[in-house]
N, C-alpha and C positions, 0 to 999 in steps of 0.2 A: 504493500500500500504506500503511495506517495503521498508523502503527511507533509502538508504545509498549513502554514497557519498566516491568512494575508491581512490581518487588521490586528495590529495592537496600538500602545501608546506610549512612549517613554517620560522620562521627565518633565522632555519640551513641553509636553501638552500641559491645558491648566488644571488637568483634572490625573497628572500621571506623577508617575515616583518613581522610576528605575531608570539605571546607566543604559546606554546603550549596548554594548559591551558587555555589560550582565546581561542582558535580554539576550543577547545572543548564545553566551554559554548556556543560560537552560533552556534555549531550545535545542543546542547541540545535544544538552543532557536528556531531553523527549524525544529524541530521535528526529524532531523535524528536518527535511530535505531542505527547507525553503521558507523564509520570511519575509514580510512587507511593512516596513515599520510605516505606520500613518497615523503620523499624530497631528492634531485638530487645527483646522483653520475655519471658526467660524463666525461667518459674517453677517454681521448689524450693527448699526451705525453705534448703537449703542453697548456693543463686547468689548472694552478696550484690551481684556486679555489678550484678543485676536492680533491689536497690533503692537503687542508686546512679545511676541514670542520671536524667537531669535534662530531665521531660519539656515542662515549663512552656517549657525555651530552645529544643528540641527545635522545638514546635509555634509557636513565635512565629518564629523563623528561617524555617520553612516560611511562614508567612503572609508574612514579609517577600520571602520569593524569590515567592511567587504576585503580588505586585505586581509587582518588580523584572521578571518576566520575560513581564507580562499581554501576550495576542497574539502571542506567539512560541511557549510553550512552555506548557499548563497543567501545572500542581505540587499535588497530592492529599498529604492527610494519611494516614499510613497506620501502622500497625504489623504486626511480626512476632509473636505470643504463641504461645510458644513453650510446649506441653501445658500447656493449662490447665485441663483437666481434672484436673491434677493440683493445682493451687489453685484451685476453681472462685469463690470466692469472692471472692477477691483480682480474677480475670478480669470479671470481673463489675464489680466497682468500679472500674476499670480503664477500662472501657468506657463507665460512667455519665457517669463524671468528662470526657472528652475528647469532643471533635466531629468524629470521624473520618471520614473521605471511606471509607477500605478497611480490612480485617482479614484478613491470612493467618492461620491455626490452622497450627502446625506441631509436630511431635514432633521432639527431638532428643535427648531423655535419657529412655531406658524406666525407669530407678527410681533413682535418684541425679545427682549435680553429674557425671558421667564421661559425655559424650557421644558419641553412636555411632559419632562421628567417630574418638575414641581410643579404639577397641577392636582388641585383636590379631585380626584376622580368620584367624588361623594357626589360634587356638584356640578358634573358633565354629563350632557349625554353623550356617549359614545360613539352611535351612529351619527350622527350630526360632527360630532368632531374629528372621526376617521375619513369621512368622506371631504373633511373640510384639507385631512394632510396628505389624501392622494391628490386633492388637488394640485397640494403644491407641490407634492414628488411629479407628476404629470406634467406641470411648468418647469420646474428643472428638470427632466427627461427630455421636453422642448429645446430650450435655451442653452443651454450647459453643454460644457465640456470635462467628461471625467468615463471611467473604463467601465464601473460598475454603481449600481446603486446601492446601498448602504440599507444595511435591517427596516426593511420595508413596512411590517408591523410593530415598528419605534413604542407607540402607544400603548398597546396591548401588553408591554413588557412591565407598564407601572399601573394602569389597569386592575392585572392581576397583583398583584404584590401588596395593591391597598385592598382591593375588596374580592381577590379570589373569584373574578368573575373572565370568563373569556369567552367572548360574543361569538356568534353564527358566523362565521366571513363569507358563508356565503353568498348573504347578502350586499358586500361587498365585491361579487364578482365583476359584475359590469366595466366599472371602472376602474379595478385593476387587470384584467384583459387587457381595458383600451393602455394603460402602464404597458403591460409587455411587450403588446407590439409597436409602442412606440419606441421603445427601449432597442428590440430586435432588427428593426428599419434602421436606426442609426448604427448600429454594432455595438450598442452596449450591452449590458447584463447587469445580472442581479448577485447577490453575495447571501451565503446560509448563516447569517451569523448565527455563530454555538453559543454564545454567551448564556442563551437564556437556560440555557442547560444545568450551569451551577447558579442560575439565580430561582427566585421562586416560580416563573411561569415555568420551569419544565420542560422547556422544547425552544427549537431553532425560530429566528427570525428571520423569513416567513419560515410557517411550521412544512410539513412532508406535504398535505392536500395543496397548498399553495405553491409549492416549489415544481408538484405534478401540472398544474396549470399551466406553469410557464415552459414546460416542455411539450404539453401539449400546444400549448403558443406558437412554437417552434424555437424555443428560447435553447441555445448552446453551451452562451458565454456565462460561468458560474464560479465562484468563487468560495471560498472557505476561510472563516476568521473568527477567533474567540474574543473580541475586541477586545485583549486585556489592559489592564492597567495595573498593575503590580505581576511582581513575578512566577506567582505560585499559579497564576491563571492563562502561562503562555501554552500556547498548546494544547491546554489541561482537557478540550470536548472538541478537537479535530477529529479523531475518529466517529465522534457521533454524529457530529456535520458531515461527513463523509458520508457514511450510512443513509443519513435524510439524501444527500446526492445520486449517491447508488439505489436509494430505493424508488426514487422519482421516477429512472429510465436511463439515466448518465453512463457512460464507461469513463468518461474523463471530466478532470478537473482544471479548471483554465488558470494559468499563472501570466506574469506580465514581465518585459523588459525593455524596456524605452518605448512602453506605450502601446507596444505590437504582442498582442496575446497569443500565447504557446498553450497547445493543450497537452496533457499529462494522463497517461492511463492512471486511474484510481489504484 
């Protein structure tokens, strides 16, 4: 099994705590083939985290671990951009500027700095507010430029966590369809993030009936990532991400290197 793991976070990010360098040995120590460090850029006018992070040491650190650890482990440049449809311009320059191996597009704030993460789900409705964030995955799917989309059921992951609830998606079919093949006309894809695997939802984001959809879509490009942020969680639910890939319809796993996607037997 070719075990990669293409989303974590290092210190850079504002929400991470590891060397680069250490991230890398314990993925040597997990066996993984292959990582993609992408840690967070993400943009509103009002993050100033966003433009405080320091990407020039960022990128040189990674160049220094891709020597330190040549033939053991390959180490990909990578970023998170985080709706950048909501600064398309800034994303853009963003992009010019760097020599990126990968780009997740992710949504994590539908209209201000308050992320969907800290919202009272007591007093949401869900349907109303899922269909409110394919929207805006569907306008970045549009607009943007990046390799894969980012945990597509973002929401569902704090959902369950405050009230143990996890809606019908299927009701949400419609317009994540119209997602996929927007996504598959341009040559993007989507990513299984394992994360929710060691949190309390229990499963990939999108889960296995959502990942079949997109292979039914005729979706290809797929990706694998335990989005960690500390160490003890690199790697730690690739194989289960894998599994959700494999059992969708998959024989391979798409990895990235300046941007041009390589597929990889599972």
């Amino acid at each position: 099994m070719y075990l990669v793991d293409y989303h974590m976070h290092s210190k850079y990010s504002f929400d991470g705590h590891e060397e680069i360098m250490d991230i890398c040995e314990e993925a040597v120590k997990r066996g993984l083939k292959e990582i993609a460090i992408t840690d967070h850029y993400d943009m509103f006018e009002d993050k100033k985290y966003a433009r405080s992070l320091k990407y020039e040491q960022i990128y040189a650190d990674i160049e220094r671990a891709k020597k330190a650890y040549e033939g053991r482990l390959i180490v990909r440049k990578g970023v998170e951009l985080g709706q950048p449809h909501k600064s398309l311009r800034e994303s853009q320059e963003f992009l010019a500027t760097y020599d990126l191996d990968f780009v997740i597009g992710s949504v994590h704030n539908l209209e201000d700095a308050l992320d969907v993460g800290d919202y009272n789900f007591k007093t949401k409705d869900i349907n109303t507010l899922y269909l409110s964030y394919l929207d805006s995955l569907i306008e970045m799917a549009i607009k943007c430029d990046f390799d894969v989309m980012g945990h597509i059921t973002y929401p569902m992951r704090y959902l369950y966590e405050q009230l143990q609830i996890y809606p019908n998606m299927n009701l949400f079919k419609e317009p994540i369809e119209r997602l996929y093949k927007i996504l598959i006309e341009r040559g993007r894809g989507i990513e299984v993030n394992a994360s929710g695997f060691f949190q309390t939802i229990g499963r990939s984001m999108p889960d296995l009936d959502l990942v079949k959809l997109y292979k039914q879509c005729g979706g290809e490009i797929i990706t694998v990532g335990c989005d960690a942020h500390y160490l003890r969680h690199i790697g730690c639910a690739v194989k289960l991400g894998l599994d959700v890939v494999k059992s969708a319809g998959f024989d391979y796993i798409t990895t990235y290197e300046h941007r041009q996607p390589q597929f990889k037997r599972i």
